[in-house]
N, C-alpha and C positions, 0 to 999 in steps of 0.2 A: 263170399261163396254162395251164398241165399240168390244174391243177383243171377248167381251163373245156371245156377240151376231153376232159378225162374225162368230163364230167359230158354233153357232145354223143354221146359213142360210145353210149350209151345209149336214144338218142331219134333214132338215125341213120333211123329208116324216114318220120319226116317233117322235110325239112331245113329249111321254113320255120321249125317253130320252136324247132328245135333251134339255130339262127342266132337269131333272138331273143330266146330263153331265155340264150345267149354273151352275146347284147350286154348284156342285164340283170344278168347276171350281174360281168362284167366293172365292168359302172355302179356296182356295189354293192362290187366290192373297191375301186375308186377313191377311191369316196366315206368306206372306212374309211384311208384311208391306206395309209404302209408296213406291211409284218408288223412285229409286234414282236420281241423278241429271242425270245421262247419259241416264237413260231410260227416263226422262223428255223432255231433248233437242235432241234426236231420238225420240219420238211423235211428239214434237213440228216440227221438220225438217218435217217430212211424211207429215203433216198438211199444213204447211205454207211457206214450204221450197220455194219453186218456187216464192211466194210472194216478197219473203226475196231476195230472187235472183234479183230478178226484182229492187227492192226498190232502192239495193246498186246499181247494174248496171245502175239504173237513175240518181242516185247523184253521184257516179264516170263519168258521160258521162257529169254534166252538171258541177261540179267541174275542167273538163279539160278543157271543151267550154270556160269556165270564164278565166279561168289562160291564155290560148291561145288570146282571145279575149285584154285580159290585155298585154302581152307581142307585140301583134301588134298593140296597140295606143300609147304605150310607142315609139316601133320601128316607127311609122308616125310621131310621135312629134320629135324625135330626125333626121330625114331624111327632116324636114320640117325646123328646124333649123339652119341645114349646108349652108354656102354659097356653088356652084356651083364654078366650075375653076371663068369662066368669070366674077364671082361677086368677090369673091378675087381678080383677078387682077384690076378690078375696084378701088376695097378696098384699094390694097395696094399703085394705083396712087395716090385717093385723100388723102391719109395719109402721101405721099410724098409732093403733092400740098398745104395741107395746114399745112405741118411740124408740127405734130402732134409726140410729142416726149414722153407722157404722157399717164398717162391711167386716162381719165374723171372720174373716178368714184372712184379710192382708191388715185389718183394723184402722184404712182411709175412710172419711169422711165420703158419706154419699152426695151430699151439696158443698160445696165450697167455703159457703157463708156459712154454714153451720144453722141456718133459721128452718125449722120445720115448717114452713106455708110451701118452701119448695118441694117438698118429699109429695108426690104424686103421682 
């Protein structure tokens, strides 16, 4: 209907038949039927398209903020966990001072051989 009456703003200086140019007009979309799906989603775009644009382009902007945001507390947590040189060497004096040959928590042997020259 939007078509028909665009297609009147045109020829508004004489209404007769700009009125029966609508009606023939009108006659002749009926007579093709519904739109199809492609004349559907080509209205629908002309309409709303920009909307649409907008929509995705917010949720793809904020879908990457998040993934980004996530890979760099992941990256802090894992940079905040590492010992530093000086704190290893720290680590590995008192684990020679207090001949710590063991691992506290599953209670495997940390060398194989069991010789402390390899604990380093």
């Amino acid at each position: 209907l939007e078509h028909v009456i665009s297609g009147m703003d045109s020829r508004m200086s004489d209404y007769g038949d700009a009125i029966v140019e609508a009606i023939n007009t009108i006659e002749s979309y009926l007579e093709l039927g519904p739109p199809t799906f492609p004349e559907r989603t080509s209205d629908f775009m002309q309409r709303y398209g920009y909307v649409v644009m907008f929509a995705f382009l917010a949720i793809a902007i904020t879908v990457w903020g998040e993934a980004q945001e996530k890979h760099r507390r992941i990256w802090l947590i894992e940079e905040g966990t590492k010992l530093s040189k000086a704190d290893k060497v720290i680590a590995q004096m008192r684990q020679k001072e207090y001949g710590i040959n063991s691992c506290p928590i599953c209670l495997e042997d940390f060398c194989p051989s069991g010789s402390k020259d390899e604990i380093a």
